[in-house]
C-alpha positions in Angstrom: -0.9 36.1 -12.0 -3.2 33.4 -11.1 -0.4 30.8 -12.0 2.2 32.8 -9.6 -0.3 32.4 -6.5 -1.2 28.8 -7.4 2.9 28.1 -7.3 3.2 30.1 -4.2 0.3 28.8 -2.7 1.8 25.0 -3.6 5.2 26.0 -2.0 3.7 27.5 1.1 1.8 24.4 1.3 4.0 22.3 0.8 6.6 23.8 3.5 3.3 24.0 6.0 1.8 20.1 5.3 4.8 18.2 7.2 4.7 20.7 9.9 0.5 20.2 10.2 1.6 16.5 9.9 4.1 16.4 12.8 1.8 18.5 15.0 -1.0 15.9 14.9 1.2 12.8 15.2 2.7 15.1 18.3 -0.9 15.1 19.9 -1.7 11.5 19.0 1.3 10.7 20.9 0.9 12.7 24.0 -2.8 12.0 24.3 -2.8 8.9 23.4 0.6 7.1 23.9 2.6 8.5 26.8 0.0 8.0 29.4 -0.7 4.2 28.3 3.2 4.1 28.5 3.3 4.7 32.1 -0.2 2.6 32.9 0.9 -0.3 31.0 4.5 -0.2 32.8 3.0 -0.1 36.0 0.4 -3.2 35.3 3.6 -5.1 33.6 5.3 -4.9 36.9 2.4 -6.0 38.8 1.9 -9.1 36.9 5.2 -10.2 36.8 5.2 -9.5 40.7 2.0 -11.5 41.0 4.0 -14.2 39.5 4.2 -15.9 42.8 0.7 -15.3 44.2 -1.3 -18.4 43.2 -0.1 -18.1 39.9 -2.3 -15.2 38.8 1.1 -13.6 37.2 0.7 -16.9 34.7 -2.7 -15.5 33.4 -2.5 -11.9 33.7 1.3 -11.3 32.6 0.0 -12.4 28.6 -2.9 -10.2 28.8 -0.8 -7.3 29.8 1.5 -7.9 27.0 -1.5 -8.1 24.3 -2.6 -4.3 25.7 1.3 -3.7 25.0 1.6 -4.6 22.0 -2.0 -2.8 20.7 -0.1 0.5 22.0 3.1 0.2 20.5 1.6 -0.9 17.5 -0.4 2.4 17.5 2.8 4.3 17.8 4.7 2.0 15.0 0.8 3.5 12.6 2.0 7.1 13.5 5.8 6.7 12.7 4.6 5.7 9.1 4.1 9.5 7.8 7.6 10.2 9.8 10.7 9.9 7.7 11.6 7.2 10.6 9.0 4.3 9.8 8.8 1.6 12.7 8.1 -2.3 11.2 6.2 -4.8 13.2 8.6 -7.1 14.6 6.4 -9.7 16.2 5.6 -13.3 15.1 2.2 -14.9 14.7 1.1 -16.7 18.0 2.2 -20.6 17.8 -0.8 -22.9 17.7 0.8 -24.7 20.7 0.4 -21.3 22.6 -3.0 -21.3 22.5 -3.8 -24.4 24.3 -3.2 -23.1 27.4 -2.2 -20.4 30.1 1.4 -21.9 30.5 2.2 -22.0 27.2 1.2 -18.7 26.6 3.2 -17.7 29.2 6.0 -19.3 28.2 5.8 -18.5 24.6 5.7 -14.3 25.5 8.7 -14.9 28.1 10.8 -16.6 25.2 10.1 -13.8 22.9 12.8 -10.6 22.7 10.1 -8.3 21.4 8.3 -8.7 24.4 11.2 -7.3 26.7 12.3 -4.6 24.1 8.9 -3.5 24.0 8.7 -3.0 28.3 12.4 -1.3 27.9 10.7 1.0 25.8 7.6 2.6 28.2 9.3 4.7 30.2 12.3 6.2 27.8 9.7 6.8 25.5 7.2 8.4 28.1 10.5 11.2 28.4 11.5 11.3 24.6 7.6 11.8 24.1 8.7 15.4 25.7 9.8 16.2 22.2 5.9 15.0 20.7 4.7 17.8 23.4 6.8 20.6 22.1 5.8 19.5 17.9 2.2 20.1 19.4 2.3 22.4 21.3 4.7 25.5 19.7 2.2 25.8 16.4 -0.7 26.3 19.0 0.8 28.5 21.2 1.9 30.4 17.9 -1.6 30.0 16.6 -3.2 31.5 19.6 -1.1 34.3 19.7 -1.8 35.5 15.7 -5.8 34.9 16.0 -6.6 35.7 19.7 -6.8 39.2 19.7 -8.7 39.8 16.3 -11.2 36.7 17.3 -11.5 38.9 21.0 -11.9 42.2 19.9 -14.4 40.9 17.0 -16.9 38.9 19.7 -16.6 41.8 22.7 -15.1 45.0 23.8 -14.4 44.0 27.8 -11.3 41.6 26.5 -8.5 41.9 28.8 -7.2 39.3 31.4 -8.3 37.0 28.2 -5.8 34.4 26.9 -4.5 30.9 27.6 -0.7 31.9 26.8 -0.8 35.4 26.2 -0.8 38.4 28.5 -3.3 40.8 27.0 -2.9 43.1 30.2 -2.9 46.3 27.7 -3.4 47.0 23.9 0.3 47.6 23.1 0.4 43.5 24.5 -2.4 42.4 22.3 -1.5 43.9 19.5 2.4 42.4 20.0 0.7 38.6 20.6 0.4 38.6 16.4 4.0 38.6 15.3 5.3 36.7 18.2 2.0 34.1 17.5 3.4 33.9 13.6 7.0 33.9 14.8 6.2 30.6 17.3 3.8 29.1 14.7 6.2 29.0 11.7 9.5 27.6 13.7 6.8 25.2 15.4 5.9 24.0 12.4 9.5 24.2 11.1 10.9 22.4 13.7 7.5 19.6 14.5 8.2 17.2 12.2 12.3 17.1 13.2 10.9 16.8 17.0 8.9 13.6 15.9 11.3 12.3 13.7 13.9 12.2 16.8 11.6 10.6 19.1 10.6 8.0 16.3 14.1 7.5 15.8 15.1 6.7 19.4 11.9 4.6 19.6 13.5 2.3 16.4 16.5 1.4 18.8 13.6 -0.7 21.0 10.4 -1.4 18.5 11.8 -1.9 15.6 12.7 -5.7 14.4 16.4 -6.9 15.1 18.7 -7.9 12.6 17.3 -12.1 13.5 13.6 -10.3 14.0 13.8 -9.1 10.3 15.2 -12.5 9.3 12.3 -14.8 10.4 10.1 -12.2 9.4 11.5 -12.3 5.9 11.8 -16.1 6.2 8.0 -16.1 7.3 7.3 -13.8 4.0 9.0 -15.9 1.7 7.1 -18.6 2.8 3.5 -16.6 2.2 4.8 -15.9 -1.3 5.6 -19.6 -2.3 2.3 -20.9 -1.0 0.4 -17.6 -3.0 2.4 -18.2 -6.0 2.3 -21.9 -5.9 -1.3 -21.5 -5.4 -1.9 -19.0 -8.5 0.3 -21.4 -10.6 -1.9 -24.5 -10.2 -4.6 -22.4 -10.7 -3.2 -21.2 -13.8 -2.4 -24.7 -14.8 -6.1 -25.5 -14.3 -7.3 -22.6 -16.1 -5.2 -23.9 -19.3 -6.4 -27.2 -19.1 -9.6 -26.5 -18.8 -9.8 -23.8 -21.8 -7.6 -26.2 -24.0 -10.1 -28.8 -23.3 -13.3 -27.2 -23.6 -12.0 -24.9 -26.5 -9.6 -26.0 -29.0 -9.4 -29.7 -27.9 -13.4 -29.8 -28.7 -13.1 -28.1 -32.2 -9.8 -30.7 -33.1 -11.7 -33.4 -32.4 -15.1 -32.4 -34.4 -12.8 -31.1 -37.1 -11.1 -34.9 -37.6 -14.7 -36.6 -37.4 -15.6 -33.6 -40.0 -12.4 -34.5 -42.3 -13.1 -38.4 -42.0 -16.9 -38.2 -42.7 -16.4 -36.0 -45.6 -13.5 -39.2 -46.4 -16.4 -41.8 -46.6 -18.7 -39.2 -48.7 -15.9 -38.2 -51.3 -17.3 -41.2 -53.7 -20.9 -41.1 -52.8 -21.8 -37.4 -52.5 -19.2 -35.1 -53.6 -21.2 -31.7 -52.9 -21.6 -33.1 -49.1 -17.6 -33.5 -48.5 -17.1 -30.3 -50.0 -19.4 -28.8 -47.4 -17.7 -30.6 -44.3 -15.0 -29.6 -45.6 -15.7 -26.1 -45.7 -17.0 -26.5 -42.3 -13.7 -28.3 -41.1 -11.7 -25.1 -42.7 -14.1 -22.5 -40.5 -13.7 -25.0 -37.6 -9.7 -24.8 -37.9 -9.4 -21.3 -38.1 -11.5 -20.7 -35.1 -9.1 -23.3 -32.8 -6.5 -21.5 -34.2 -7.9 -18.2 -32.5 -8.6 -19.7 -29.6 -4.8 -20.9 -29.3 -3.7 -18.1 -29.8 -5.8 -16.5 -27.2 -4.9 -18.8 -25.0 -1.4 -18.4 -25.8 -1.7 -14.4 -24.9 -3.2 -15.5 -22.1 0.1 -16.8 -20.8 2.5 -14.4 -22.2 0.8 -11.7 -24.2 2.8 -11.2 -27.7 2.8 -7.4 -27.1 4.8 -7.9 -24.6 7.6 -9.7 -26.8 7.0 -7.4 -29.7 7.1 -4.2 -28.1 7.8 -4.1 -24.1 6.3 -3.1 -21.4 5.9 0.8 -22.7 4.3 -0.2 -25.5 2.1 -3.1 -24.5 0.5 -1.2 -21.9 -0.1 1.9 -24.2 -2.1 -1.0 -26.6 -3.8 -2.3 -23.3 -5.2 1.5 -22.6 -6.3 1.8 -26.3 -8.6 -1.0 -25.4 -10.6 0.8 -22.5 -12.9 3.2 -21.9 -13.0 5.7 -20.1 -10.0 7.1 -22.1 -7.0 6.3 -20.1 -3.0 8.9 -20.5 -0.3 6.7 -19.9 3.1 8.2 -18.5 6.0 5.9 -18.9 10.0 7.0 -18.0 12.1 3.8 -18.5 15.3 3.7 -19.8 15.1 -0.3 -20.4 13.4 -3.2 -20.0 12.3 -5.1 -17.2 12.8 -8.8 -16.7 10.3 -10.8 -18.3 8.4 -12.2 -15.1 8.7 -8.9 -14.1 7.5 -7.2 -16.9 4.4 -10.1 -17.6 3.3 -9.3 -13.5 3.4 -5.6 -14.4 1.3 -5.9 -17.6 -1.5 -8.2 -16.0 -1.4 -6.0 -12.8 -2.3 -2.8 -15.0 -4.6 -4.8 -17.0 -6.7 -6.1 -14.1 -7.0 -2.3 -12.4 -8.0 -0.6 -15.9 -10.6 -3.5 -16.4 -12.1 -2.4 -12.6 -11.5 0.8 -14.1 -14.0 0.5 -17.1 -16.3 -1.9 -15.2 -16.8 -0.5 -12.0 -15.5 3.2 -11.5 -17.9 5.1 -13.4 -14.7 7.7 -14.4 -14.4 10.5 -17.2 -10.9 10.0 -17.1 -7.9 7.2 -16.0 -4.3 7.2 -16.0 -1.4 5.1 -15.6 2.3 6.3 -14.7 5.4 3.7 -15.1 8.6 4.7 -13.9 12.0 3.0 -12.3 14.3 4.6 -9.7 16.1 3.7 -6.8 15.8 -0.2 -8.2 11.8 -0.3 -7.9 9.6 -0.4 -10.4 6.7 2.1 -9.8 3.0 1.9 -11.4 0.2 4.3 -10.7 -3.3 3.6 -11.8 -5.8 6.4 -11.1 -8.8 6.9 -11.9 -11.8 10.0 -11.2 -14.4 8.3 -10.4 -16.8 7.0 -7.9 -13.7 5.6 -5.2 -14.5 2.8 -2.9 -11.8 0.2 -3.8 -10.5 -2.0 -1.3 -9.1 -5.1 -1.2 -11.8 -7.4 0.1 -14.3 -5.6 -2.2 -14.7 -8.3 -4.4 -12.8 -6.3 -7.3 -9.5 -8.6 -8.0 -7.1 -5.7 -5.9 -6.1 -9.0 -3.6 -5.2 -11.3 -6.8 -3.2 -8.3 -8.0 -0.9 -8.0 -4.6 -0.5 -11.6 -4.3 1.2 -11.8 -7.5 3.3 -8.9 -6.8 3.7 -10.0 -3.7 5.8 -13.1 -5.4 8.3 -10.2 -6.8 8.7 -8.9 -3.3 6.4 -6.2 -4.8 3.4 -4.3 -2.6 1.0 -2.2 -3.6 -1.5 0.4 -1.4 -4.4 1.7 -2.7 -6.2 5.2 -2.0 -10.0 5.3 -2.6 -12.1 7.6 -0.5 -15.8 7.7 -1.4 -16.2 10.0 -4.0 -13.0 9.3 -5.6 -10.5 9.9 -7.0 -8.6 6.1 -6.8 -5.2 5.6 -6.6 -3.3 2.4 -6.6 0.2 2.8 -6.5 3.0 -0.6 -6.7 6.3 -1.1 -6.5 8.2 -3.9 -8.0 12.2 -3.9 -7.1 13.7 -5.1 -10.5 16.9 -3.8 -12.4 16.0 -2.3 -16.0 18.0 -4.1 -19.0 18.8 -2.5 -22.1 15.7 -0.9 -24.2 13.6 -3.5 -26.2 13.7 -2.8 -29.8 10.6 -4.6 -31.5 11.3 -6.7 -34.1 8.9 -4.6 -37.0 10.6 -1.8 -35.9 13.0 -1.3 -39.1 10.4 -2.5 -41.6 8.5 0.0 -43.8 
């Protein structure tokens, strides 16, 4: 019975959550939004009208448009957890721009998101009807199910109570319940369909044009190259500097090793045997180093068994004890694939260093063309980014694969750190050892 009302309890919940999610992004937007929408048009007017007037349009016009811009933005954060997500379609401010008023001027005039976004304040102050109702109906209903069970349970003198409800008589309390649960259900039935239209009409005018989303894209690319160029000669570095303090050191002390024990041969025999003993340990340990530095690069694993296998050997490797998922019907490309594996192995080494967790896991999977990773973890929470913990190495190389990657970490736990890598799967690796006995 207990796993019947867990499953009905996970459908009703998950039929309620959108509505609950609607109805707040609802109030956000009439609280918040619609009445900045019609001060903000109002001051837009003004400044350009001032225009004129000593100039003061030059100075005030820019500022307007930064208050603008901070609202709209605020609405483009709440159309994320709609099923119509609104992108940023502005560009960074030119350094010219900031040298003075003029420029500044000139430079928000010249810009189409500037206009878009003052076409936008008034329709959206009337689509923003459409907010009210996704608010409003689940209230109204929710009023009308608890008001008269919450008034008859804190006094006896209760009629002429209620916002939205008549309770004039019992037989009109009593009837408040099931028209309250009627009007709360299709609110929150129909709350997130309400915010997904007025999301929806506010795309026409907020979000990026097709030339918007080209710079933009132009403007990414160009973060990416710098990133990854950046992260290659630091790579580079890295390798030179291992090669040369590592193996390079234990080549050259194994040749003056081999040549001393040369010159000894005749003299002291038992003396070139040692060095040359010493010269054998000597070579097998730049040999190791080599090799790790070789795995550094491209891990073997990788080669030998994929991306399924390599990260089930990475998790072996960690404590806490780590379950790894994994649903792919090939292989990923090998950039791809190496990005993956170094991503996972940098979030399971915070994992083990800095979580404190009982328990981790990590999920691969491909649809839709992305690559998807999930690494979780119960324990302490707290990532972020600028934390110190290597979460902004990992996105910067992703972010060189058109990848991105959010992380959830409330204090307390648990951490979640979800990427996505768009990549087409080849056919399955097969490892090499794999038909041996």
């Amino acid at each position: 019975m207990s796993v019947v009302d867990s499953s009905v309890r996970a459908v009703v919940w998950r039929w309620v959550r959108p509505g609950l999610v609607a109805a707040g992004q609802g109030t956000a937007v009439v609280l918040l939004c619609l009445p900045l929408n019609v001060v903000l048009f109002v001051l837009s007017v003004v400044s350009l009208v001032l225009i004129p007037v000593f100039g003061i349009g030059f100075a005030l016009f820019p500022a307007v448009t930064v208050l603008v811009r901070w609202s709209l933005t605020l609405q483009r954060r709440l159309s994320r957890f709609s099923r119509a997500p609104i992108a940023s379609p502005y560009q960074p401010v030119p350094a010219d721009a900031q040298l003075g008023t003029w420029r500044r001027f000139r430079w928000v005039v010249s810009d189409a998101a500037t206009w878009r976004d003052l076409a936008w304040l008034i329709p959206g102050a009337v689509t923003g009807t459409g907010c009210l109702l996704a608010a409003v109906l689940p209230f109204y209903g929710l009023e009308g199910v608890l008001l008269v069970p919450l008034l008859l349970y804190l006094t006896t003198d209760w009629y002429g109570y209620g916002v939205f409800w008549p309770l004039d008589n019992i037989v009109q309390a009593w009837s408040s319940v099931p028209q309250g649960l009627l009007f709360l259900c299709g609110g929150l039935a129909v709350a997130p369909w309400l915010v997904w239209l007025h999301f929806r009409f506010a795309g026409f005018f907020l979000a990026p044009t097709q030339a918007q989303e080209l710079a933009l894209r132009v403007r990414h690319l160009a973060a990416t190259r710098a990133d990854t160029i950046d992260t290659q000669a630091a790579e580079l570095r890295r390798i030179e500097r291992d090669l040369h303090d590592g193996a390079q050191a234990r080549l050259v002390a194994l040749r003056m090793s081999i040549g001393l024990a040369e010159e000894l041969l005749a003299d002291d025999p038992a003396r070139a045997a040692r060095l040359l003993g010493e010269a054998q340990e000597a070579s097998g340990q730049a040999l190791v180093e080599l090799r790790d530095l070789v795995r550094g690069i491209y891990p073997p694993v990788l080669a030998e068994r994929g991306l399924d296998g390599a990260v089930r050997a990475l998790a072996l490797t960690v404590i806490p004890p780590v379950e790894v998922e994994v649903e792919l019907p090939g292989s990923p490309p090998a950039a791809v694939e190496s990005a993956a594996y170094f991503a996972v192995a940098e979030l399971l080494t915070n994992v083990a260093k800095h979580s404190g967790a009982g328990r981790a896991w990590v999920r691969l999977a491909h649809s839709g063309g992305l690559l998807r990773i999930q690494v979780g973890d119960d324990g302490r929470g707290g990532a972020a980014f600028d934390a110190g913990s290597g979460l902004a190495g990992v996105r910067r190389r992703l972010a060189a694969f058109d990848g991105t990657m959010t992380v959830t970490s409330p204090p307390g736990g648990p951490t979640v750190v979800t990427m996505e890598l768009p990549c087409e799967l080849s056919s399955r690796r097969i490892s090499p050892s794999s038909g041996t006995g």
